[in-house]
Backbone as CSV, one residue per row, in Angstrom:
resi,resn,N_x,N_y,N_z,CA_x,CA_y,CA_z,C_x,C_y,C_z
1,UNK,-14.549,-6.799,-19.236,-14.518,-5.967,-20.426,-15.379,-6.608,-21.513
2,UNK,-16.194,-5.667,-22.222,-16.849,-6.204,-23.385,-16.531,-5.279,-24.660
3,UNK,-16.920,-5.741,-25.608,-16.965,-4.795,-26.883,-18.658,-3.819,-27.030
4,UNK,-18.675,-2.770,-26.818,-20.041,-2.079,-27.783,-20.443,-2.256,-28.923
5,UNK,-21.426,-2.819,-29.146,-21.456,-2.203,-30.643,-22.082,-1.091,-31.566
6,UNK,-22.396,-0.687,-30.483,-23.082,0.787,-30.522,-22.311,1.984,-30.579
7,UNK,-21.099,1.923,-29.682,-20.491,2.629,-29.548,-18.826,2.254,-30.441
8,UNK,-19.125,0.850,-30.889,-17.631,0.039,-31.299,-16.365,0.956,-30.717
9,UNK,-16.897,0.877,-28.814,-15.312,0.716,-28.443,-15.482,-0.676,-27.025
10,UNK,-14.438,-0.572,-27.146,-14.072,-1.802,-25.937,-14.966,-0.941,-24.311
11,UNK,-15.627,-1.590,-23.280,-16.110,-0.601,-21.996,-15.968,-1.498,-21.156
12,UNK,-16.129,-1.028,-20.139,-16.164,-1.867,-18.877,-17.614,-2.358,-18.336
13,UNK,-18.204,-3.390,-17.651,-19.163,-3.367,-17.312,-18.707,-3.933,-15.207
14,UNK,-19.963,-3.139,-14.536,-19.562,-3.898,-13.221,-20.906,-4.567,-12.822
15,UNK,-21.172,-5.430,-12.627,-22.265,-6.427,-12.036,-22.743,-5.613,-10.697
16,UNK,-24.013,-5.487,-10.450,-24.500,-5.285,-8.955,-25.864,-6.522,-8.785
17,UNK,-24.741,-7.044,-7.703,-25.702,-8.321,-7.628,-27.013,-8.133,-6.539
18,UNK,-27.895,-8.122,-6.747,-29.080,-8.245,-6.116,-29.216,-6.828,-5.345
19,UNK,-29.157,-5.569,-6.291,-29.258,-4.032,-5.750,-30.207,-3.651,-5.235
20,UNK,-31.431,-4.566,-5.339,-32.927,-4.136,-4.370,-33.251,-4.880,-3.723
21,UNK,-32.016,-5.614,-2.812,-32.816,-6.092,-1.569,-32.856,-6.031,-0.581
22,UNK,-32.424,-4.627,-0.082,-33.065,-3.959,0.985,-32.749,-2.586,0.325
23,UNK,-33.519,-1.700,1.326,-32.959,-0.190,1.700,-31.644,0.513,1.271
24,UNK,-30.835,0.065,1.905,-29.508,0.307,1.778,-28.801,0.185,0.576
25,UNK,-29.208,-1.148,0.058,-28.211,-1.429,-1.078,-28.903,-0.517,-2.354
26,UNK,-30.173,-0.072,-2.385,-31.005,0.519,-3.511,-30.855,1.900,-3.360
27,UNK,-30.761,2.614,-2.216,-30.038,3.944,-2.249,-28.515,3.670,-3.056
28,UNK,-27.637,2.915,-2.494,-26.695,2.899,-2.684,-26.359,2.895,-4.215
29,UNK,-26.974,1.856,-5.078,-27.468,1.370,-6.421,-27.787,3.149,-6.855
30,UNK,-29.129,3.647,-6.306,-29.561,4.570,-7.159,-28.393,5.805,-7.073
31,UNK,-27.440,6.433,-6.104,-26.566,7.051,-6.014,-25.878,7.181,-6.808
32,UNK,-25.187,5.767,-7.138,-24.191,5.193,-7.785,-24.634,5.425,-9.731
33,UNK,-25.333,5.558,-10.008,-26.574,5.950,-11.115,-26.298,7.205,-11.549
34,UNK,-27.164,8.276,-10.514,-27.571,9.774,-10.596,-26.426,10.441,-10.797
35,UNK,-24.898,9.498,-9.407,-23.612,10.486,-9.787,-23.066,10.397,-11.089
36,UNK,-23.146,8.976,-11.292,-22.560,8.519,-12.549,-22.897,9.198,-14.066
37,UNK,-24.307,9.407,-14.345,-24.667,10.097,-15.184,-24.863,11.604,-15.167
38,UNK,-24.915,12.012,-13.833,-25.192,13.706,-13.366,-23.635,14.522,-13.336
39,UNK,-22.843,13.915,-12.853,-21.378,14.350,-12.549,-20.383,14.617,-13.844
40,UNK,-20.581,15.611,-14.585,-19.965,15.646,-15.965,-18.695,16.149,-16.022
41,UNK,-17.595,15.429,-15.858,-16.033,15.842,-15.857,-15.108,14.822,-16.083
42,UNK,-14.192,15.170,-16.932,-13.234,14.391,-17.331,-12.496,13.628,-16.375
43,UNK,-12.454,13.551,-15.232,-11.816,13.131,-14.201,-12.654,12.141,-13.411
44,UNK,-13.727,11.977,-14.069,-15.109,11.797,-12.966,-15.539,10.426,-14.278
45,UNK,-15.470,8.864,-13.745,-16.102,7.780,-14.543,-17.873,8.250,-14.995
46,UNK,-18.162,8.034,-16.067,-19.591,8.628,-16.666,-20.181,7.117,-17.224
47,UNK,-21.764,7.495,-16.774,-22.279,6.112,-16.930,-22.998,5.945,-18.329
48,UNK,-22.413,5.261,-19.150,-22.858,4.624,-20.446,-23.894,4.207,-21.022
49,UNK,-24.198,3.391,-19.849,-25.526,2.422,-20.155,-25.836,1.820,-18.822
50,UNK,-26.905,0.928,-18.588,-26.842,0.074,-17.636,-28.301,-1.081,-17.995
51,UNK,-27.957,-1.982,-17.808,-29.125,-3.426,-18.356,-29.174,-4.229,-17.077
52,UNK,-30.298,-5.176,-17.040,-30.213,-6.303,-16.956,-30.876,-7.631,-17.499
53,UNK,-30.101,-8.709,-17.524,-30.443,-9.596,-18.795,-31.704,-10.525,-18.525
54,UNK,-32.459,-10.030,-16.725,-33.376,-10.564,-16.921,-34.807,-9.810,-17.445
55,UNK,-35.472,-10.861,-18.126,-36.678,-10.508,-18.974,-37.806,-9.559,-18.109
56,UNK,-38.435,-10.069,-17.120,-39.952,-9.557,-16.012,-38.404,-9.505,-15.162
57,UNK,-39.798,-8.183,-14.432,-40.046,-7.741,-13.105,-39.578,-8.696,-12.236
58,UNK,-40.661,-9.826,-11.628,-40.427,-10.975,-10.781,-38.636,-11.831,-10.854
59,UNK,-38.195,-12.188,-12.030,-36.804,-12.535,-12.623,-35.708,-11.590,-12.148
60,UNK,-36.201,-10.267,-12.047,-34.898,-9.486,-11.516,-33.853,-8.918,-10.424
61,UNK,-33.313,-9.680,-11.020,-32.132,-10.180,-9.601,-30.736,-9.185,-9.776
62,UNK,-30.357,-8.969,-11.043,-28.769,-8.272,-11.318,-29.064,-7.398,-12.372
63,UNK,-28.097,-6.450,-12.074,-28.294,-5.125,-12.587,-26.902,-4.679,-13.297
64,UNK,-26.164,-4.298,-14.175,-24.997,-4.092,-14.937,-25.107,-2.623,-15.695
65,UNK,-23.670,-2.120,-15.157,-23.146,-0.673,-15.135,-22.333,-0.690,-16.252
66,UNK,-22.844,-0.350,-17.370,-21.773,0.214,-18.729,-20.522,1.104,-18.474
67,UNK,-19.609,1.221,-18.269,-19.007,2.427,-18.107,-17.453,2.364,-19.306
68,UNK,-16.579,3.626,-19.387,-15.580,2.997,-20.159,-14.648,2.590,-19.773
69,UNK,-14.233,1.530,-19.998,-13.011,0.824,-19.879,-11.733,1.501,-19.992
70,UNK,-10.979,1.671,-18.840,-9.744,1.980,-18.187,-8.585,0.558,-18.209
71,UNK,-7.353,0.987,-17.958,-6.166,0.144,-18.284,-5.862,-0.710,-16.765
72,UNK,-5.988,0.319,-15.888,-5.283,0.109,-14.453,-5.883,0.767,-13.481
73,UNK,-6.027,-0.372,-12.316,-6.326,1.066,-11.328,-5.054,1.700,-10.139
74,UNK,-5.278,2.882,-9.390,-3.748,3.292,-8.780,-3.066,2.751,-8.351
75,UNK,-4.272,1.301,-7.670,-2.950,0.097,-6.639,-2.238,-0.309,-7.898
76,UNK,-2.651,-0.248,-9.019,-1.125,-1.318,-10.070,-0.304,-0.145,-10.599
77,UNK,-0.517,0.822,-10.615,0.225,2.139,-11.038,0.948,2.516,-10.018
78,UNK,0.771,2.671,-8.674,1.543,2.860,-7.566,2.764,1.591,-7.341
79,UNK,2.775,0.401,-7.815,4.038,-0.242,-7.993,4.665,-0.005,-9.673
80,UNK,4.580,0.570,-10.165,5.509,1.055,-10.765,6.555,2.245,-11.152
81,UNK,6.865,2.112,-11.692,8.454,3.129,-11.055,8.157,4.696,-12.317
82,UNK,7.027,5.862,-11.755,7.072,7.000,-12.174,8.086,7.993,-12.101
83,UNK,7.989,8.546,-13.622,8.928,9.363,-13.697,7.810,11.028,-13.076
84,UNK,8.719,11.615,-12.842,8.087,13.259,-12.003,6.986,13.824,-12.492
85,UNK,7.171,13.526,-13.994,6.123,14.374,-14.831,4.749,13.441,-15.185
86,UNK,5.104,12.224,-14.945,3.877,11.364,-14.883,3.024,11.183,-13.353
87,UNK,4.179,11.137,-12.474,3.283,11.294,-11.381,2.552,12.479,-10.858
88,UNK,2.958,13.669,-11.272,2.106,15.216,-11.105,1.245,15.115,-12.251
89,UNK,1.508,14.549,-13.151,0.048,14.783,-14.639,-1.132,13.478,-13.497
90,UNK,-0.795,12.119,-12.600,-2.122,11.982,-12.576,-2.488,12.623,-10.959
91,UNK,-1.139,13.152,-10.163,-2.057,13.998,-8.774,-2.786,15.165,-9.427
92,UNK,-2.350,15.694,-10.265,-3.328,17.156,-10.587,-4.929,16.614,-11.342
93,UNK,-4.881,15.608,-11.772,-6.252,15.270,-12.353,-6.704,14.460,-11.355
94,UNK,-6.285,13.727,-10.011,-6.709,13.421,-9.107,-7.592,14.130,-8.032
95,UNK,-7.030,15.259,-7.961,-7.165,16.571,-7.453,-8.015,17.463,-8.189
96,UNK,-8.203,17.647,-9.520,-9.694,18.044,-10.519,-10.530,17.443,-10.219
97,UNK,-10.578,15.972,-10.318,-11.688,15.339,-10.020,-11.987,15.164,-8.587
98,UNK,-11.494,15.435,-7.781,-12.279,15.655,-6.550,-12.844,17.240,-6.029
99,UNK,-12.014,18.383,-6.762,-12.187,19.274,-6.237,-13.614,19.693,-7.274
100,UNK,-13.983,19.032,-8.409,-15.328,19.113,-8.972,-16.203,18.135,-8.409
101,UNK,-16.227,17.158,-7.744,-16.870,16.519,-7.069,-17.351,17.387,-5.653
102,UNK,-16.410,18.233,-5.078,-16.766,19.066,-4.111,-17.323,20.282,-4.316
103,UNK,-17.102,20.961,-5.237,-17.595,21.994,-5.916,-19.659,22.137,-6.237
104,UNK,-19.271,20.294,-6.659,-20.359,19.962,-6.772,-21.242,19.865,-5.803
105,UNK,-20.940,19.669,-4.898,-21.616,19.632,-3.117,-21.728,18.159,-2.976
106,UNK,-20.874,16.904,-3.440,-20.634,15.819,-3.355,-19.464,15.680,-2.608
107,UNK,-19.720,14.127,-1.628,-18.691,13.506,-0.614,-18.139,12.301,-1.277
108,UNK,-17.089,12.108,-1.592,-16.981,10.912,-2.328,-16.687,9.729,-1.076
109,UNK,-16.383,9.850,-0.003,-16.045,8.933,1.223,-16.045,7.803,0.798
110,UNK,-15.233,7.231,-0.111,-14.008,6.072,-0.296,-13.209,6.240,-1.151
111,UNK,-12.485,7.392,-1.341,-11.143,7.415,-2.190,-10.099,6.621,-1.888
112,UNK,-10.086,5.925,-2.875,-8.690,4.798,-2.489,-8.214,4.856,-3.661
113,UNK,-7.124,4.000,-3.703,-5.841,3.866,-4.947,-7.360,2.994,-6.112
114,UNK,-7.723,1.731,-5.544,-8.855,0.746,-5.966,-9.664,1.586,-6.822
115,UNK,-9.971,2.717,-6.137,-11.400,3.249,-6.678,-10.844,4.404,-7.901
116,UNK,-9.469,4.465,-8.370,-8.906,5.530,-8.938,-8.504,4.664,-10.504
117,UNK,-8.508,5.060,-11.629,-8.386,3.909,-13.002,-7.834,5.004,-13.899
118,UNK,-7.023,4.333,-14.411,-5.801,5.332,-15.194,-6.018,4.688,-17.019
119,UNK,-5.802,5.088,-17.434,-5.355,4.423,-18.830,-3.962,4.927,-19.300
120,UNK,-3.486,3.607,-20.348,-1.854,4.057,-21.041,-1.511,5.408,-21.314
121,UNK,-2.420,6.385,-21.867,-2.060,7.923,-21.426,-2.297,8.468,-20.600
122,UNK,-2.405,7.860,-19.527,-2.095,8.415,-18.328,-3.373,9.445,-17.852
123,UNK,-4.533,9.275,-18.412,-5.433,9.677,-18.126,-6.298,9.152,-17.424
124,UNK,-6.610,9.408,-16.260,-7.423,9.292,-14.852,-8.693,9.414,-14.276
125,UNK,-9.496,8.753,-14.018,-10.898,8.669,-13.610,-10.899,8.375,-11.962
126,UNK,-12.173,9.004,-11.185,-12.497,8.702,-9.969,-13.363,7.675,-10.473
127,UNK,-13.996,6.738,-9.797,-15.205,5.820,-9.829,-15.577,5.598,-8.781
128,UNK,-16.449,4.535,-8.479,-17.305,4.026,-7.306,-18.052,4.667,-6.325
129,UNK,-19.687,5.585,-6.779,-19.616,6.600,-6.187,-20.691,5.536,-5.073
130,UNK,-20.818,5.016,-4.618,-22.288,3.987,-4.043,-22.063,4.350,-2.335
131,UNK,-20.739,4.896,-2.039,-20.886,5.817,-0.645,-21.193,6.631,-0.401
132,UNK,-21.221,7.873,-1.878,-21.087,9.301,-1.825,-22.551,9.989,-1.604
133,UNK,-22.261,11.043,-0.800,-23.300,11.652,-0.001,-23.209,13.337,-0.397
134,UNK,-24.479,13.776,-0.349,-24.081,15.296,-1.108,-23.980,15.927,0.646
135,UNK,-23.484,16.966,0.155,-22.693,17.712,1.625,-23.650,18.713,2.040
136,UNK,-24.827,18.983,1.330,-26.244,19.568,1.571,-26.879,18.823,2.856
137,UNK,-26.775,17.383,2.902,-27.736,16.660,4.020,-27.268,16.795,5.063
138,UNK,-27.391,16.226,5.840,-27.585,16.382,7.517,-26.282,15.628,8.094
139,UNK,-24.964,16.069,7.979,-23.951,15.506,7.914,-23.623,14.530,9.513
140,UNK,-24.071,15.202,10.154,-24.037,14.629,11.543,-24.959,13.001,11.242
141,UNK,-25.479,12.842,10.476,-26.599,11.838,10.155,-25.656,10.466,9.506
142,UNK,-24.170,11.073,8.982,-23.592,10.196,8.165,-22.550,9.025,9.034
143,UNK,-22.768,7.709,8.556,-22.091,6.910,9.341,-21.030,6.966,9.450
144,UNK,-20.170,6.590,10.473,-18.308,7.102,10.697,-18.108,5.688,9.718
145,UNK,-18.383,4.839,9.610,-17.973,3.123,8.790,-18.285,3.625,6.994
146,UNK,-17.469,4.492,7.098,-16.886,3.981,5.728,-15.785,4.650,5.055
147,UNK,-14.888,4.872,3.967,-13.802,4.756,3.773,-13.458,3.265,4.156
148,UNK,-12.596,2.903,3.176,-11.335,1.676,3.651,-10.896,1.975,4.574
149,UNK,-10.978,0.985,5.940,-9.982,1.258,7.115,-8.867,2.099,7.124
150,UNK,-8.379,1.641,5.979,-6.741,2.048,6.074,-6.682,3.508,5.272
151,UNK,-7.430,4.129,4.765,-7.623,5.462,4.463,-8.725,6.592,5.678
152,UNK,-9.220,5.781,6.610,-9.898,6.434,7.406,-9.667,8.012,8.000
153,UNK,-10.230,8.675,8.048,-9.514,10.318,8.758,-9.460,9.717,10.267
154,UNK,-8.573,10.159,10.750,-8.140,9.984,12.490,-9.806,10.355,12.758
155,UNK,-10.066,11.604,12.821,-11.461,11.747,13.422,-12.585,11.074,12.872
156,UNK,-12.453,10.392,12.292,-13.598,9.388,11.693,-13.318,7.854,12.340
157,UNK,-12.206,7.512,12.580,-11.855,6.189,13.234,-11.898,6.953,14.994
158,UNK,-11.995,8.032,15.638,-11.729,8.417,16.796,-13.555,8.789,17.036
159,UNK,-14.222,8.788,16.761,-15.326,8.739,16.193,-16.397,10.722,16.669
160,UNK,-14.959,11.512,15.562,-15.589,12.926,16.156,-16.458,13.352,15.100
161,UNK,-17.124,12.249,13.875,-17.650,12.523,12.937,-17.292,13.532,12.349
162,UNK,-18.560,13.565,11.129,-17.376,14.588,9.976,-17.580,15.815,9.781
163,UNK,-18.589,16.653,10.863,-18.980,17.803,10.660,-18.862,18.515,11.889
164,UNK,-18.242,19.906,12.172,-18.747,20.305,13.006,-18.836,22.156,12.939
165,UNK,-18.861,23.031,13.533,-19.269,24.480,12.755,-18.068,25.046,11.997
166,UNK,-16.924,24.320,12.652,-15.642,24.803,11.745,-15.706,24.735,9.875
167,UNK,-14.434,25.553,9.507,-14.319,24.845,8.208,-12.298,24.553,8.027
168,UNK,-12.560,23.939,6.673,-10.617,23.199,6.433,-10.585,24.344,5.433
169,UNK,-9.218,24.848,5.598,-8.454,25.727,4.404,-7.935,24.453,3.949
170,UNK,-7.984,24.411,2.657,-7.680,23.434,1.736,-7.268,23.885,0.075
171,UNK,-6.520,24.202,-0.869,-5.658,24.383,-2.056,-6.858,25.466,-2.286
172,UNK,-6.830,26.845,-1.130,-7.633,27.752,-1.377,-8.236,27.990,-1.286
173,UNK,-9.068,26.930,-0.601,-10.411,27.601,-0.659,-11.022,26.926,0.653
174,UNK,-12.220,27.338,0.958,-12.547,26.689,2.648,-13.199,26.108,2.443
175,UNK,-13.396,24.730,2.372,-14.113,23.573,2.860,-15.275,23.034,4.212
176,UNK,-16.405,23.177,3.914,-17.249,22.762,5.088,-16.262,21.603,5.930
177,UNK,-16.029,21.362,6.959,-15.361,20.222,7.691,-15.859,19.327,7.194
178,UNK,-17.035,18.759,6.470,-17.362,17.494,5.881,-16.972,16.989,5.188
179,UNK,-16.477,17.897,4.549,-15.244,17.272,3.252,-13.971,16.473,3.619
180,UNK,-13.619,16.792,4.913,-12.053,16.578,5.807,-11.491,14.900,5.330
181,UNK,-12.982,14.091,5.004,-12.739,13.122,5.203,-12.292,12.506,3.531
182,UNK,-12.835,13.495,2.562,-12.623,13.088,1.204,-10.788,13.377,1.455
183,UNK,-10.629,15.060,2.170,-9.280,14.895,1.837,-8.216,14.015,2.709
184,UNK,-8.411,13.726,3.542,-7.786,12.804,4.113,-7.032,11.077,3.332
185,UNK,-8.197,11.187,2.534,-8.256,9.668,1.556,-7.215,9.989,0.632
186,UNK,-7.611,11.862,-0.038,-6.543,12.330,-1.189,-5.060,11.895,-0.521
187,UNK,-5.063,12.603,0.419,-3.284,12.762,0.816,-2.812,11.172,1.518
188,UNK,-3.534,10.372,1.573,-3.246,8.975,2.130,-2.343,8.341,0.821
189,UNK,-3.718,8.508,-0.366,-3.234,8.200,-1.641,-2.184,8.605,-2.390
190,UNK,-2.190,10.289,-1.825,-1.152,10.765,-2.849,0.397,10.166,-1.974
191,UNK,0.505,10.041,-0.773,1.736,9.881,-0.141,2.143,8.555,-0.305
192,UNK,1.228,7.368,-0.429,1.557,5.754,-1.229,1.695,6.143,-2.784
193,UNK,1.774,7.069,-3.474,2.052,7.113,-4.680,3.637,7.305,-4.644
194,UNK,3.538,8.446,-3.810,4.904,9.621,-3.865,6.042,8.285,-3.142
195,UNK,5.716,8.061,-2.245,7.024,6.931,-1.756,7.074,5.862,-2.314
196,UNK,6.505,5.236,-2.967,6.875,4.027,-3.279,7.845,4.675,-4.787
197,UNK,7.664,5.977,-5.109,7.905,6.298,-6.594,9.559,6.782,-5.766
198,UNK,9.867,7.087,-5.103,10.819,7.649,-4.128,11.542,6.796,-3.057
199,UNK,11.025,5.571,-3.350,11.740,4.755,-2.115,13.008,4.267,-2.748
């Protein structure tokens, strides 16, 4: 956490250490960018600023993500003891912000508790978009390795990838099957919320 003084509020910053040195990590870097500043919704982390403190070209090694500073993320909110009306105020903005992320023709493929940041009013951000893939490309093209293990869709760990001519009925509306795997992560998350709040 730092202070702005531009903005004189408290923000978050995240380090990306050495984002251009290969292929991979500089897509990943520039993704993580385009969603961040392109993706405009209250539910959805928005990118601030971004620097780095070295001077030349040749010197540049690390790259730093302005964003605003949040209280908690879901893994420290999921051990504590919600009352009904707090835990449906953050699944329904959990659930905004992904269903505008999909709307958007974006895959977020790593929703986890980690990647979810709440503040004392209980107001909720997605973040970490450096997996996310728009649902326009060539889905058969997308690697089954990613999500957190432990949020994986069965058919993504069984390896039937994430597309095929079908589609998911999902809170209304039909979903290309590519999506299967964002919701899979939702209901992993929402059911470690709901029991531990219920155990």
């Amino acid at each position: 956490a730092a202070f702005d003084n531009v903005s004189k509020s408290n923000v978050a910053i995240k380090k990306l250490s050495r984002p251009f040195q290969n292929v991979t990590h500089a897509k990943r870097a520039f993704r993580e960018f385009k969603l961040m500043k392109l993706v405009n919704h209250k539910n959805i982390i928005g990118l601030l600023n971004a620097f780095t403190p070295q001077k030349t070209l040749d010197e540049f090694v690390d790259l730093y993500i302005v964003m605003e500073l949040m209280d908690a993320n879901l893994c420290q909110v999921i051990q504590m003891d919600l009352d009904h009306e707090r835990m449906s105020y953050l699944l329904y903005q959990m659930l905004c912000g992904i269903r505008h992320l999909h709307a958007s023709g974006i895959i977020h493929r790593d929703l986890k508790p980690s990647n979810i940041v709440v503040k004392s009013d209980c107001s909720l951000k997605i973040l970490d978009f450096g997996l996310a893939r728009s649902a326009a490309g060539n889905s058969f093209m997308m690697t089954p390795y990613v999500v957190t293990r432990y949020y994986r869709a069965p058919e993504v760990i069984l390896g039937m990838g994430y597309a095929d001519n079908g589609t998911l009925h999902f809170n209304n509306f039909w979903l290309p099957v590519n999506y299967r795997v964002d919701v899979f992560d939702t209901e992993w998350t929402i059911y470690n919320l709901i029991k531990t709040s219920f155990c």
